[in-house]
N, C-alpha and C positions, 0 to 999 in steps of 0.2 A: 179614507183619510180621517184623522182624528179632528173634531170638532173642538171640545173646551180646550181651555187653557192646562185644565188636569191629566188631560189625556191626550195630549203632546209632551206635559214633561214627564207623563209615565214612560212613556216609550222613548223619551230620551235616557233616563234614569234607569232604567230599571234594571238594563242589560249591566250600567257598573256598579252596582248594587249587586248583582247578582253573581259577579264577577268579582266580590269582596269575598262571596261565601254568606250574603245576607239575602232575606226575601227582604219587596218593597211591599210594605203592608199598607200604610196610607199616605195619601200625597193631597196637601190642600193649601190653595192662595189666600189669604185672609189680607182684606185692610184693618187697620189695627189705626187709627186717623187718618193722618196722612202718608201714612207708613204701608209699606206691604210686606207680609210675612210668609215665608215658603214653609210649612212644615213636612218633615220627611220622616214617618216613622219605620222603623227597620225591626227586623227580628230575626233568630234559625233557631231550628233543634236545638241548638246550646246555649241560645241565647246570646246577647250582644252586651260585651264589657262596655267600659267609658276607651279603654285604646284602639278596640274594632270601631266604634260610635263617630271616638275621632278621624281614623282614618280614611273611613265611608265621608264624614261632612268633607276632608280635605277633595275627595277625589269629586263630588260633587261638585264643590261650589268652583275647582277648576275645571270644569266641564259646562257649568254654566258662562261663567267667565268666558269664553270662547265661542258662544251661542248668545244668541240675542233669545229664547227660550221665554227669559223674563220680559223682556218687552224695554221700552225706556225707564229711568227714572232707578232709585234704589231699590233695597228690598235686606229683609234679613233673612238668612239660611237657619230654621233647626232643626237639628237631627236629634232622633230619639228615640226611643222604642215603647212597649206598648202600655208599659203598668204595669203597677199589680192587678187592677178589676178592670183589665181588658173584657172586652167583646168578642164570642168565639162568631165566626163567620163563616170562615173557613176550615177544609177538614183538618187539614194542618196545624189551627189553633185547637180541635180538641184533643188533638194529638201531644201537643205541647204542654194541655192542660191535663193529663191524666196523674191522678194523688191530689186535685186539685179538689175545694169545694167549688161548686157552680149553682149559680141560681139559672132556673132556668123557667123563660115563659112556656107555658106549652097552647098549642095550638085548639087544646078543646075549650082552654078557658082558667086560668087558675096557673098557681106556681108550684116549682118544687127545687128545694135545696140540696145537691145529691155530690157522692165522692164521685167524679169519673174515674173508673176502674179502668177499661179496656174502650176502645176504638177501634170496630171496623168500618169496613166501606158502606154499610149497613146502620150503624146508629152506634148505640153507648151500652156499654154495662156500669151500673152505679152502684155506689153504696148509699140508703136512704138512712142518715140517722136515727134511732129511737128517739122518740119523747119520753119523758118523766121514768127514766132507770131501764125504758124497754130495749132488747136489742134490734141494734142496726139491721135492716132489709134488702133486699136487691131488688133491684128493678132493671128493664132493657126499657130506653127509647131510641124509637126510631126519630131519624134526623127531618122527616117531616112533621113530626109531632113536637117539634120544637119551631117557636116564632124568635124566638131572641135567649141568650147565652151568656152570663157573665163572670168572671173568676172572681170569688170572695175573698177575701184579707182574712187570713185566718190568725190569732195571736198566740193562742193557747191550743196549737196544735202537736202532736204527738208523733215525731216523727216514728219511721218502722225500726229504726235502729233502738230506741227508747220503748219498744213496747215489749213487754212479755210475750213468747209463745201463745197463751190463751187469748192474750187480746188480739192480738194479729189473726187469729183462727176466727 
């Protein structure tokens, strides 16, 4: 039987979450003064619009509504999804990040900024960009050479539709 507060309304939630066609990615209670705030962040393969977003909070909060879940007293619901410079944690998110830049910590010591190319079960194939006019590199890590994972904001990126044959090569 689940112990926290978090991990009774994951397992209340998650089943109709999941049954939207969304994964439940985080679930957290914050007091915010005297206020309490449920956050429920959501995501899939395609990503979550604002009418999936709403649909998921509607089926939520009448599911909490009917469960004492929250406990006494008010609370606000928000639903949302991950960002742009989400945290990859799971295999799922690198999977969702791949064309993505990533920073990533690694586990010897030090960082690196890389395209996630490909995702197996196994770790990542990346593109390491050049410095100062050199070209781009590849690199494999494995997923325990990795301590922490972030998607970058890119502004001035180049989609593949926009790029030449030779740059794409």
């Amino acid at each position: 039987m689940s112990t926290t507060q978090s991990e009774r309304l994951r397992e209340l939630l998650e089943p109709l979450v999941n049954s939207q066609g969304l994964d439940l990615e985080e679930i957290a209670v914050d007091s915010v003064g005297r206020k309490r705030v449920l956050r429920v962040v959501v995501d899939s393969d395609t990503g979550a619009d604002l009418d999936r977003v709403a649909d998921v909070s509607r089926a939520l909060s009448a599911k909490l509504d009917e469960t004492d879940a929250m406990g006494e007293g008010t609370y606000d619901l928000e639903v949302g999804t991950p960002g742009a410079e989400r945290l990859l944690k799971e295999h799922r998110h690198y999977v969702r990040a791949v064309e993505r830049m990533v920073k990533f910590q690694l586990a010897e010591g030090g960082e690196l900024i890389a395209r996630i190319l490909k995702v197996d079960d196994e770790g990542l194939d990346l593109e390491v960009p050049g410095v100062k006019g050199r070209k781009a590199t590849s690199r494999r890590l494995a997923f325990p050479e990795i301590t922490r994972a972030r998607v970058q904001v890119e502004f001035a990126r180049k989609d593949k539709k926009d790029m030449t044959e030779e740059e794409e090569a």
